[in-house]
Z-matrix of the N, CA and C atoms (Angstrom, degrees):
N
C 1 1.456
C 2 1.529 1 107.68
N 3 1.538 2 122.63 1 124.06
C 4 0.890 3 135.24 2 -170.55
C 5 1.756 4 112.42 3 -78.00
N 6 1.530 5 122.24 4 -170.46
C 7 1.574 6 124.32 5 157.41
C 8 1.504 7 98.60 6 -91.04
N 9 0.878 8 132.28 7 -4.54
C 10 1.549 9 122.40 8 168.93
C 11 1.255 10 124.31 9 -69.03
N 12 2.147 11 100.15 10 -63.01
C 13 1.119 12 97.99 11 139.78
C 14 1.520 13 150.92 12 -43.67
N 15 1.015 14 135.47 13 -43.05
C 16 1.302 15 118.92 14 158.95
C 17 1.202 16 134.71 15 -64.99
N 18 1.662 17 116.78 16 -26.06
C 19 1.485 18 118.42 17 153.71
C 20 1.549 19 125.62 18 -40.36
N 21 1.279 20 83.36 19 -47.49
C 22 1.736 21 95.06 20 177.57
C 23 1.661 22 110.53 21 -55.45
N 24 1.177 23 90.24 22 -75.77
C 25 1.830 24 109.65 23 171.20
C 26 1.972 25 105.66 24 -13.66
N 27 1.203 26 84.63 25 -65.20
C 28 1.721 27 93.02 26 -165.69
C 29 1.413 28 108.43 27 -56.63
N 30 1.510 29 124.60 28 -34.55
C 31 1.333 30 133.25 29 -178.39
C 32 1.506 31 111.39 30 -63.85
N 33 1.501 32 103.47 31 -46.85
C 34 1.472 33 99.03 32 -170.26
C 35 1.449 34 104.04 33 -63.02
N 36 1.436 35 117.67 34 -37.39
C 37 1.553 36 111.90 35 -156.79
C 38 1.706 37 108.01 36 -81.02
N 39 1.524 38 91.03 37 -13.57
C 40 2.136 39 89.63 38 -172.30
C 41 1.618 40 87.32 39 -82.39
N 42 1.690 41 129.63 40 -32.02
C 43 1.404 42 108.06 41 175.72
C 44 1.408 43 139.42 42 -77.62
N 45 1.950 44 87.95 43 -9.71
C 46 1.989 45 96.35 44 164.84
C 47 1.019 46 107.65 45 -54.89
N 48 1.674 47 106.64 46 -36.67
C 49 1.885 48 107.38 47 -136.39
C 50 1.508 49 89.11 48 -89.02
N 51 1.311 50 127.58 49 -9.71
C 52 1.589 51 123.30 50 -168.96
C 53 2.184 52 89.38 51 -85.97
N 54 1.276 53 112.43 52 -46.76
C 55 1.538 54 114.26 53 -177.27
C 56 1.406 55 95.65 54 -55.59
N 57 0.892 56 143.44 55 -71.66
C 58 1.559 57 143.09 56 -175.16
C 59 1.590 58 104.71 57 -40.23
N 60 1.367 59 116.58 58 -78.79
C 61 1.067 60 120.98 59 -172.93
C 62 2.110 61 124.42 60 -39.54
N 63 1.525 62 99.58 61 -12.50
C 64 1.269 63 114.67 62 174.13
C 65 1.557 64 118.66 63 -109.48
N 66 1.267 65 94.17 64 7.73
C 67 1.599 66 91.38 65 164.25
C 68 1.601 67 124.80 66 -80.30
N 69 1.210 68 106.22 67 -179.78
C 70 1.502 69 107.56 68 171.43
C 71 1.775 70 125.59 69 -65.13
N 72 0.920 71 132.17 70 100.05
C 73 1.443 72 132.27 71 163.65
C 74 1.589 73 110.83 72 22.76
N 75 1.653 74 115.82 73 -84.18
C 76 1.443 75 97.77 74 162.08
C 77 1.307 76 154.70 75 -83.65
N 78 1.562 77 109.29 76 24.41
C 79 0.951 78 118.57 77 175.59
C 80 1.357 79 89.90 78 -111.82
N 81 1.531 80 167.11 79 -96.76
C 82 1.319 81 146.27 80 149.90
C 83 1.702 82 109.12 81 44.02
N 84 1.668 83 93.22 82 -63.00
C 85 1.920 84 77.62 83 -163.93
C 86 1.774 85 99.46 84 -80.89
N 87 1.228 86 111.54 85 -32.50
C 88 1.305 87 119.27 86 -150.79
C 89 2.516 88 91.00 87 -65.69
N 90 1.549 89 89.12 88 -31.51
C 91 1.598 90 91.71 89 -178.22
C 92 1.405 91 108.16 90 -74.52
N 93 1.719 92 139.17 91 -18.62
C 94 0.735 93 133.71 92 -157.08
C 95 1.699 94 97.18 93 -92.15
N 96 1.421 95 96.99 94 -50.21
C 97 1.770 96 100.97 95 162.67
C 98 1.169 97 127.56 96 -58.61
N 99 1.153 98 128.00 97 -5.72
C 100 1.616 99 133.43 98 142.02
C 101 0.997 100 140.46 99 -65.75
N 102 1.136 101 123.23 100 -46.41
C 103 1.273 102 157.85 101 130.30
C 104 1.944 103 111.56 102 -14.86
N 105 1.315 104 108.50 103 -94.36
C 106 1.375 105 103.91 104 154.99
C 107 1.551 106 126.62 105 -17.46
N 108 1.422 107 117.19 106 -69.28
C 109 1.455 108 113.78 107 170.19
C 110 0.970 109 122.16 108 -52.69
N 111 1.071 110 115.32 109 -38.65
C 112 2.266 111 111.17 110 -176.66
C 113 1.215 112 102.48 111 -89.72
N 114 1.539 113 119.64 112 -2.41
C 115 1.701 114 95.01 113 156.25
C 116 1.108 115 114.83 114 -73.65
N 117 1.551 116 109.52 115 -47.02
C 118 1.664 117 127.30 116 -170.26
C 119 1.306 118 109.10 117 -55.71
N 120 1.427 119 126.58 118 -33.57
C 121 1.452 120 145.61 119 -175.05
C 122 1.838 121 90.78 120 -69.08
N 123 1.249 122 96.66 121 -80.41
C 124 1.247 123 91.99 122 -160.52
C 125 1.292 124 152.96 123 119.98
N 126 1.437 125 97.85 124 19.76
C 127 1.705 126 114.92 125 -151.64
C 128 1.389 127 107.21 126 -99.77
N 129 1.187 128 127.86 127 115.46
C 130 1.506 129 176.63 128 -76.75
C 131 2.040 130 92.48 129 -107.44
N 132 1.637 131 86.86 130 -49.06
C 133 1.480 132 108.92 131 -170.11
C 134 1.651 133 118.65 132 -68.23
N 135 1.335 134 122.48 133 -23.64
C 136 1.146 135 147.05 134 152.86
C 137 1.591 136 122.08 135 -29.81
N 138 1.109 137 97.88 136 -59.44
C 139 1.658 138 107.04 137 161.27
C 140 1.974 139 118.65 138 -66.93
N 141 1.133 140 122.24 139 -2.69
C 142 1.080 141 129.84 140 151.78
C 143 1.732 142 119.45 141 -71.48
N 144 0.618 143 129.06 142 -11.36
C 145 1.380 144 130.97 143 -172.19
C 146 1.291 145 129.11 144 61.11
N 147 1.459 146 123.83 145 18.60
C 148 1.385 147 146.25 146 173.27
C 149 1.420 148 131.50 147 -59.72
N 150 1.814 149 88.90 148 -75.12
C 151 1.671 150 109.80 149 174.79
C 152 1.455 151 116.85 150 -27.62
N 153 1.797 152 95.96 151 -83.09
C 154 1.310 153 107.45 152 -171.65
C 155 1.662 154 117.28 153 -26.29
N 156 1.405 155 125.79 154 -89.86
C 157 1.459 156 161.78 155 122.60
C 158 1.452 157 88.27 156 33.98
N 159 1.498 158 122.48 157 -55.48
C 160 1.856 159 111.97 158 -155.40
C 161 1.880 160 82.73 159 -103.42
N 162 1.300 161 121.25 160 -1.14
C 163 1.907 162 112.45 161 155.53
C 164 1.250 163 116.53 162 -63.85
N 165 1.331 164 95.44 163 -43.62
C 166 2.082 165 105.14 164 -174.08
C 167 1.358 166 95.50 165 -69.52
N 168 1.148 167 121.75 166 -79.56
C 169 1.552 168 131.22 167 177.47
C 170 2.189 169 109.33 168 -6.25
N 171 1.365 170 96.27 169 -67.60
C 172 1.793 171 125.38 170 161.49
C 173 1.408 172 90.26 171 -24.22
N 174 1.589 173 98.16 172 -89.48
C 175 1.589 174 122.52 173 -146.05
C 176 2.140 175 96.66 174 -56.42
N 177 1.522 176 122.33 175 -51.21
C 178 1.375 177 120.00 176 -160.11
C 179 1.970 178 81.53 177 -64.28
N 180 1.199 179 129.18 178 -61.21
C 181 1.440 180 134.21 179 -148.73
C 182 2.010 181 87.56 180 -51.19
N 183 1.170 182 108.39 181 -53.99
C 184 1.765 183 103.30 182 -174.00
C 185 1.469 184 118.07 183 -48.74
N 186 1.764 185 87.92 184 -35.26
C 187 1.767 186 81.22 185 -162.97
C 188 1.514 187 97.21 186 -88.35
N 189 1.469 188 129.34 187 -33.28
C 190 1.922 189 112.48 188 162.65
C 191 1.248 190 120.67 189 -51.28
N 192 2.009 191 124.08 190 -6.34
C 193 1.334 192 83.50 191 169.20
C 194 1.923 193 100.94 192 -114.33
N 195 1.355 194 100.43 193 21.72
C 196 1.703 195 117.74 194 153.27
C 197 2.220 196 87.77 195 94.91
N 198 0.876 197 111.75 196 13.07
C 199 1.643 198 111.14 197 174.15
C 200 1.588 199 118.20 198 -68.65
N 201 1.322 200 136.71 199 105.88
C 202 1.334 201 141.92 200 177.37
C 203 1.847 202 110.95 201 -37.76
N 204 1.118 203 110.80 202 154.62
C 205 1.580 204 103.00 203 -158.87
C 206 1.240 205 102.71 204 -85.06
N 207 1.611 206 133.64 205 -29.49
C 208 1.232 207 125.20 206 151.02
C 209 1.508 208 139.99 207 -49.77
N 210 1.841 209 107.19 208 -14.72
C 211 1.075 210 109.43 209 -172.63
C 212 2.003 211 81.49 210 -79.95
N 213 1.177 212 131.80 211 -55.21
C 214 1.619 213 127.19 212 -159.45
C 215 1.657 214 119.94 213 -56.28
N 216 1.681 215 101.31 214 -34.95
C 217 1.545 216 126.02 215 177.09
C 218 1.571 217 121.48 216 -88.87
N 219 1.589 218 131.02 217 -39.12
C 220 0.726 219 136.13 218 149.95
C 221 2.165 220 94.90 219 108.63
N 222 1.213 221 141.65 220 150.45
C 223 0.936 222 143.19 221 -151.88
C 224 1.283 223 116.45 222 -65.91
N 225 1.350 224 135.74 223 -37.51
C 226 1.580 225 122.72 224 151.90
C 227 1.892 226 111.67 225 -71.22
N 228 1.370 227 93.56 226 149.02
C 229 1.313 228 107.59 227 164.46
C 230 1.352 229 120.48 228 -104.47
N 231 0.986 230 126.34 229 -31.61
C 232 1.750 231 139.22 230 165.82
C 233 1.968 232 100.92 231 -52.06
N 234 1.383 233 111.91 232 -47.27
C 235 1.275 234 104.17 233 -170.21
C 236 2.005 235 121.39 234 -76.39
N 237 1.423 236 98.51 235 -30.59
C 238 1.057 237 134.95 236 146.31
C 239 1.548 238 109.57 237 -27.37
N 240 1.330 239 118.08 238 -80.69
C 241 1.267 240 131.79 239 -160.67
C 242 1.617 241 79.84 240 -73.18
N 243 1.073 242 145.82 241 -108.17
C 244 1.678 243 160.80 242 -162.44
C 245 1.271 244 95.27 243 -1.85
N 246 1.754 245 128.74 244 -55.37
C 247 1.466 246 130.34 245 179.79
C 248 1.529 247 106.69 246 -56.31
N 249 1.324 248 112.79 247 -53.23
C 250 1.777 249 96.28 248 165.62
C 251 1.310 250 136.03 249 -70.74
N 252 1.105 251 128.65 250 7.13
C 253 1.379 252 141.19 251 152.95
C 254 1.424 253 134.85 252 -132.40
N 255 1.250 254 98.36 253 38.07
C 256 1.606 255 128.53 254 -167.23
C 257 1.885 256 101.09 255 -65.49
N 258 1.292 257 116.69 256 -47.42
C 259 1.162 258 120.61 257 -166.89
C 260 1.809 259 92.66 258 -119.05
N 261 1.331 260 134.69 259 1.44
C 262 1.563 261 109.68 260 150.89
C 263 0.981 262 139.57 261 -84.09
N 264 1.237 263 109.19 262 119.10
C 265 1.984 264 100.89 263 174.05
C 266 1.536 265 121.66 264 -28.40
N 267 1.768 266 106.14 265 151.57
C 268 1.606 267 87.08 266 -176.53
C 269 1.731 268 78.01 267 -128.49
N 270 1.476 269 105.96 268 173.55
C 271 1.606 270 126.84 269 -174.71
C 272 1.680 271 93.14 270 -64.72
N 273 1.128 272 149.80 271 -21.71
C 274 1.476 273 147.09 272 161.24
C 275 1.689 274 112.53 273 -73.88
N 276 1.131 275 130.48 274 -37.64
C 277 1.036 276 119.71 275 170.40
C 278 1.796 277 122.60 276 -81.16
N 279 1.270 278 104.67 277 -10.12
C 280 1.424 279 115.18 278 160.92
C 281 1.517 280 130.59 279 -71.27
N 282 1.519 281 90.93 280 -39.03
C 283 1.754 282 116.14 281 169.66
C 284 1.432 283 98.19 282 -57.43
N 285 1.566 284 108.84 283 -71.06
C 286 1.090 285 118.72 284 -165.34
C 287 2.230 286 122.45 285 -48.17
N 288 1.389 287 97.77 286 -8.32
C 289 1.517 288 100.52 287 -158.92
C 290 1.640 289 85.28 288 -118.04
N 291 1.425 290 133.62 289 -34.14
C 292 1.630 291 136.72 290 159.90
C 293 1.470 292 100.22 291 -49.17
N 294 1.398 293 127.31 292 -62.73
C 295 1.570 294 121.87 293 -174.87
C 296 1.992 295 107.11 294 -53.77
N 297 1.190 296 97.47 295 -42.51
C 298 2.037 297 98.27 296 -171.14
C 299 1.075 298 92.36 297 -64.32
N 300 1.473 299 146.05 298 -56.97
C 301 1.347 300 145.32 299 -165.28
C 302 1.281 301 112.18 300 -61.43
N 303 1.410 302 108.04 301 -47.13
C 304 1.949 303 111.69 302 167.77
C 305 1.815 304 113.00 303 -48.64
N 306 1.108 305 100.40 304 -42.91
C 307 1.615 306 101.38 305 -177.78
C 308 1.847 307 111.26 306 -89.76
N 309 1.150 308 107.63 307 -18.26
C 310 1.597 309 97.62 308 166.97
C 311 1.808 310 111.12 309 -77.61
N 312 1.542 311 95.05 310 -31.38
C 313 2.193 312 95.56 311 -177.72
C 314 1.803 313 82.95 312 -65.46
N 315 1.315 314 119.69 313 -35.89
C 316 1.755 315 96.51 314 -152.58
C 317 1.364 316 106.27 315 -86.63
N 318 1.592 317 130.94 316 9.96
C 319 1.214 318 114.97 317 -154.08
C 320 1.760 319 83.45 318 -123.77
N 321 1.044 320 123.66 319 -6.74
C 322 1.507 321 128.68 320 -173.73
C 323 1.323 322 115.04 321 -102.42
């Protein structure tokens, strides 16, 4: 990864953070608590630069057609988030499948 690359990098993320930052109040906090979890979660795909980006995308499309952010997500946010990464690997289940493989080389 170059200084270009990271120039770049930094741009895209100060212009997520400007789309977020212009949302509505509860949709803002409710993304930030999303956000939080899929770091904590951990899912593999995240580091692609996708996820996040198609939340805002979600969150601006609800609020143009004026729908409360709970009405689009539904009252958990944890469960919410799990349905979008229901079938991606997360950085724990990678750990978790490097450690089984360590103990199948050591047991053979």
């Amino acid at each position: 990864m170059g200084i270009r690359d990271i120039i770049e990098g930094k741009k895209y993320w100060r212009a997520h953070v400007a789309r977020v930052k212009a949302l509505p109040p509860d949709y803002r906090i409710v993304y930030e608590e999303m956000q939080k979890y899929l770091f904590k979660v951990g899912p593999i795909e995240l580091s692609e630069g996708k996820l996040l980006p198609g939340i805002v995308d979600f969150f601006e499309e609800g609020v143009a057609s004026g729908k409360g952010v709970l009405e689009l997500i539904g009252p958990d946010v944890a469960a919410f988030c799990d349905g979008l990464i229901k079938d991606s690997p997360t950085y724990a289940d990678a750990y978790q499948e490097a450690i089984s493989a360590k103990r199948r080389a050591a047991g053979q």
